[in-house]
N, C-alpha and C positions, 0 to 999 in steps of 0.2 A: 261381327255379324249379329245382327237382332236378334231375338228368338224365333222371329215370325219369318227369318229367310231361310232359303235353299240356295246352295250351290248347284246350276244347270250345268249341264256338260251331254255334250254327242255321246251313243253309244260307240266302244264297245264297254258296258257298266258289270267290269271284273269286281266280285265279291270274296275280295282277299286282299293280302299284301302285295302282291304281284302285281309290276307294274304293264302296263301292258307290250313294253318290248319285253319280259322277260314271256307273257301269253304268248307271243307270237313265237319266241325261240322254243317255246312248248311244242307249238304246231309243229315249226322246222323240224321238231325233235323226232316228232310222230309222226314225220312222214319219212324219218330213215329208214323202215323198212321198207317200205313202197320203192324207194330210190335206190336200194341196192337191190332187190329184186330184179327190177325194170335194167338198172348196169348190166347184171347177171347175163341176162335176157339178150339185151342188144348193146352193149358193152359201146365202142365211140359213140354209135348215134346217140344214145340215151345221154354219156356226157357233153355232147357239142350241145346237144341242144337244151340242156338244163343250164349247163353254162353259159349260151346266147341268150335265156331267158334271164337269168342273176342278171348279168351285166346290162340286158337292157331297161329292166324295173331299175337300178340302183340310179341308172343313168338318165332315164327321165324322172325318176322324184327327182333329184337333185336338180334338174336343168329348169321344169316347171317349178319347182319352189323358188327358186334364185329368178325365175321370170315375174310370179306374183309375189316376190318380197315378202316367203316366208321362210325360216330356218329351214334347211335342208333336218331330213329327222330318217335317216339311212339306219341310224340304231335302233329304231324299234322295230326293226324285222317285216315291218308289214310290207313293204312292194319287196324282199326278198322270197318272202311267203309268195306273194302274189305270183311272182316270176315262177317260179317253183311248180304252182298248181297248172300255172299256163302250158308247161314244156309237158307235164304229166298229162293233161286230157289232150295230147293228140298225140295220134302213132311215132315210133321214134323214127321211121320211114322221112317223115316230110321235109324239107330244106329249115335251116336255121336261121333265114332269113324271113320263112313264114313263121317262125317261133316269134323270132322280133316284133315283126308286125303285130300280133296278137298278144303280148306284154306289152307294148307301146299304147295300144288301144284300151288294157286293161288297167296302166298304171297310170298312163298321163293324162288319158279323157275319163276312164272312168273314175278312179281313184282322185288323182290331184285336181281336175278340171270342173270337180264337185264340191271340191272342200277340203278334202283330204283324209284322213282315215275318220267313220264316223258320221261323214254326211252324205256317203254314195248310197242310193237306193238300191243299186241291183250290186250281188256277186260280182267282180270284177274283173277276175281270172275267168269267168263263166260267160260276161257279156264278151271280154276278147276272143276267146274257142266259140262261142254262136256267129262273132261276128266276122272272123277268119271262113265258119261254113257260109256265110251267105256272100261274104267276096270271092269266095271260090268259085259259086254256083252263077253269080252272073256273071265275072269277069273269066270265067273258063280258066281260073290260074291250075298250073300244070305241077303236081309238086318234085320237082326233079331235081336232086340230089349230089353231094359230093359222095362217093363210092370209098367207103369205109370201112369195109368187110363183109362175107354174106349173113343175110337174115333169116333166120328161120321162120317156120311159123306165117299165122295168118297175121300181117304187119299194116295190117290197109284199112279190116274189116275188122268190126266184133263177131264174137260167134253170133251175137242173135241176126247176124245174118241166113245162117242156114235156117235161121227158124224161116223169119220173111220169106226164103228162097224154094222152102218146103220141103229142106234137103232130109235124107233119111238118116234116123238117131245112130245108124252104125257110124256116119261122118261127122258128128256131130263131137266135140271134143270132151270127154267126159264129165260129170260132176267133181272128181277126187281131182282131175288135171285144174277144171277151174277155180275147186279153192286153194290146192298147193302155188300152182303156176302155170302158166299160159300162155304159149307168145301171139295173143291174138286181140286186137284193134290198140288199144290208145293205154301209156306205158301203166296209167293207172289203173287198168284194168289186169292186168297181171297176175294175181295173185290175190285172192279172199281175204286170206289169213296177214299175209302183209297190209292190207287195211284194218283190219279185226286189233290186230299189235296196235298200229297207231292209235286206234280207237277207246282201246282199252287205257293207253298211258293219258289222253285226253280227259279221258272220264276219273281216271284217278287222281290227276293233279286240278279236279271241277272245272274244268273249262268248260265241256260240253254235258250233257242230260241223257239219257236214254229215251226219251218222251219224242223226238224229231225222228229218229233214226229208226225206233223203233215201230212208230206209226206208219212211216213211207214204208218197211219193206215188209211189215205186215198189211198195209192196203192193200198194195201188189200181190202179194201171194193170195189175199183172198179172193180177191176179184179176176187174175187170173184162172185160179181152179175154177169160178164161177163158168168163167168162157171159156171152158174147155180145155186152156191152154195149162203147158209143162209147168208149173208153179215154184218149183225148183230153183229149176233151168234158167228162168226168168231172173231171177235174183241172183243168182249168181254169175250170170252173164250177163257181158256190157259192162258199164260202167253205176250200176245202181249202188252198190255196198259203198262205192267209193265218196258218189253224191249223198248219199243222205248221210255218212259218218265225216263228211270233212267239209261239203260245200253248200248243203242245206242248213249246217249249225250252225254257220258265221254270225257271230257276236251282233254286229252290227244289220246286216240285213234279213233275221230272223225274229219273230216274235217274243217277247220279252219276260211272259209267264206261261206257265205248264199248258193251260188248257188252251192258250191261241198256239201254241207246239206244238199239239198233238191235232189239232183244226188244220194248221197247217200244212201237216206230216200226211195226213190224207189228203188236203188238194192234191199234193205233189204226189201221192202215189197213184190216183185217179188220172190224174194227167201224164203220167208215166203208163200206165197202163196205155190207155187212149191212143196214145201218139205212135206206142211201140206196135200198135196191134193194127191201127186204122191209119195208120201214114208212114211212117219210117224212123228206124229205131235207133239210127245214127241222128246222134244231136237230144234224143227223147229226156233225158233225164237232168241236160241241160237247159231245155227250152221249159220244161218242167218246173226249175227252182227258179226260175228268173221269174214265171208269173207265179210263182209265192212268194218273192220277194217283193214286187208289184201291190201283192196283197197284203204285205205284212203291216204297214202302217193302218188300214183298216180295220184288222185283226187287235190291234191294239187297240184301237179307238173302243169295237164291240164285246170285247172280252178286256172288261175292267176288273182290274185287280178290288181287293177292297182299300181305302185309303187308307193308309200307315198314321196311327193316332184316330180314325174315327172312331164318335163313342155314338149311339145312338138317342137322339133328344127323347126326354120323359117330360111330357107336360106337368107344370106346375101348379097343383091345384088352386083356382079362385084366378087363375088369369084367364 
């Protein structure tokens, strides 16, 4: 290679020796406390439908690689991730055949049907759970179940339902219930502290920054108190800790240096606010990172790093 070239390559641009299957088995890593909480919690459903997710990500990379004639690539973990995220943003309530649906959607059109890990625009696991609520909402689909024990808990709804509902704070599930655990809306939602773990082994092994995570759920609390509402509450119900520590960071569809991160970190908390407060707060924190993801090539283009080797020109005098 001359001196004057680069090697190009798609994000995700890991700065270490880690290959990027071994980043992705990081992720799998750090979401095992998530996954055993949520078993805990709703024990079959939680495994039928993680497991219908696995098996259907592993199942279309491989069918759609082997249809565009490219190597199946099952060991880099990334549609087993994907599968993974998918069965976790929705309630463990729903059929395992709408888990399907929604890692089909997330692996084969969003991920493969783009390029493959690298060249999808939007979150992919995020565009499958948005696009699962909008087939529900027009086609009236019914989510109805194989009967695998009873469930506790509010298994349908998040708590910021009561908020929307106006319900009174005595019903209302507590602060110490929603960071320990919770059995209420979608299995990612669970448990604080079970995201907070994964979070932490992320940030330790540099995958992820504190710059993304840390700007969306300090927007939210401040513009929350601004409008009156529970600031808290907010944050720690639903699924917010879980979006901005695990599906706001994604390598690949997130801004690429610190200050388009932190630009970013508030759209998405601005429009997390917005959505929960002035429209419906099922779906808000997804519908949220998909138009920062939307934004993020932008953010790149307007928040330029400085050029690696630029020196500044000094005029030479008498020219």
């Amino acid at each position: 290679m001359a001196n004057n070239e680069f090697a190009y390559s798609p994000p995700p641009h890991i700065k270490s020796k880690d290959l990027t299957g071994s980043a992705m088995r990081d992720v799998a890593i750090a979401l095992i406390p998530v996954i055993a909480v949520a078993i805990g919690f709703f024990r079959l459903y939680a495994i039928v439908n993680l497991a219908a997710a696995v098996v259907t990500a592993i199942a279309c990379e491989w069918v759609m690689r082997k249809i565009m004639g490219r190597e199946p690539s099952i060991g880099d973990f990334s549609a087993i991730v994907t599968g993974l995220f998918v069965a976790l943003l929705l309630p463990p309530g729903v059929p395992f055949w709408y888990v399907m649906i929604g890692t089909f959607i997330a692996v084969a059109l969003v991920k493969e049907l783009m390029g493959g890990l690298g060249y999808n625009i939007f979150n992919p696991a995020l565009f499958g759970f948005v696009s699962l609520l909008i087939i529900s909402q027009l086609f009236g689909l019914t989510a109805t179940t194989l009967y695998l024990g009873a469930l506790d808990g509010v298994t349908s709804a998040t708590p910021l339902t009561f908020i929307k509902a106006g319900a009174l704070n005595g019903l209302r599930p507590g602060y110490w219930w929603l960071f320990l655990g919770h059995a209420g809306g979608a299995m990612a939602e669970v448990s604080i502290l079970a995201v907070l773990i994964g979070g932490a082994y992320l940030m330790y092994k540099g995958h992820i920054t504190w710059h993304i995570p840390v700007s969306i759920i300090g927007t939210v609390f401040i513009l929350t108190a601004i409008l009156g509402e529970n600031p808290l509450y907010m944050i720690l119900a639903g699924g917010l800790v879980f979006g901005a520590v695990f599906m706001a960071t994604d390598w690949v569809t997130s801004p690429d240096n610190r200050l388009a991160q932190i630009i970013y970190g508030v759209i998405i908390g601005v429009l997390v606010t917005v959505i929960r407060l002035y429209a419906a707060p099922t779906g808000a924190v997804a519908y949220s990172i998909l138009i920062g993801n939307a934004l993020t090539p932008l953010l790149n283009r307007v928040v330029v790093r400085k050029r690696f080797g630029a020196v500044k020109t000094v005029p030479v005098e008498g020219e």
